[in-house]
Structure formats: C-alpha cells, structure tokens
C-alpha positions in Angstrom: -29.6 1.2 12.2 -26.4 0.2 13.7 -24.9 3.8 13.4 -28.1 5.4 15.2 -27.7 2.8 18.2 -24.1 3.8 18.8 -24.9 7.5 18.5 -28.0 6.8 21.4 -25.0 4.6 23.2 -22.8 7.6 23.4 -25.1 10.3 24.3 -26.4 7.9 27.2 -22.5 7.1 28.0 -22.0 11.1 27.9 -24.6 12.1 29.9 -23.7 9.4 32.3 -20.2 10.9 32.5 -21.8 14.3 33.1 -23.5 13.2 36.3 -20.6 11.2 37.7 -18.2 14.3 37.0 -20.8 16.6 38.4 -21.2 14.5 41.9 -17.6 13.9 42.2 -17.1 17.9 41.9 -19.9 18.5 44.6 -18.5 16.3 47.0 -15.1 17.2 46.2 -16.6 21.1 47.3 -18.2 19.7 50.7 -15.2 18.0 51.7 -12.7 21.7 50.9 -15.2 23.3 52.6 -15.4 20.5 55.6 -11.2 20.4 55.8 -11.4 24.5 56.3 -13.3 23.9 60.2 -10.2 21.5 60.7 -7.6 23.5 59.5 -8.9 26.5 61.6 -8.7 24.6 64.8 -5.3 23.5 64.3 
C-alpha cells in the first residue's frame, strides 16, 4: 500500500514538473521572440 502511494506521489510530482518546465520554456520563447523587436530598433 505504502509502495503504490509513493509511485501515485511521483507520477503526480512528475507530471507536475512537466507542466512547470513546459510553461517556463513557452515564456522563455515569448520573451526571445519579444527581445528580437528591441534589438532591431537599436
């Protein structure tokens, strides 16, 4: 019983990661592709 809780635990903590490292990565690509306008005007 224990063993299958810690298993649910770390899928739920993976998938948990997933998303975080999947919306960091999106806004990481808005913000490259926001800098380009800037850098072009310089």
């Amino acid at each position: 019983v224990i063993t299958r809780i810690s298993v649910d635990e770390m899928r739920t903590y993976a998938r948990a990661g997933s998303v975080a490292h999947e919306g960091l990565s999106a806004l990481r690509t808005v913000l490259a592709n926001n800098a380009v306008g800037f850098i072009i005007k310089r």
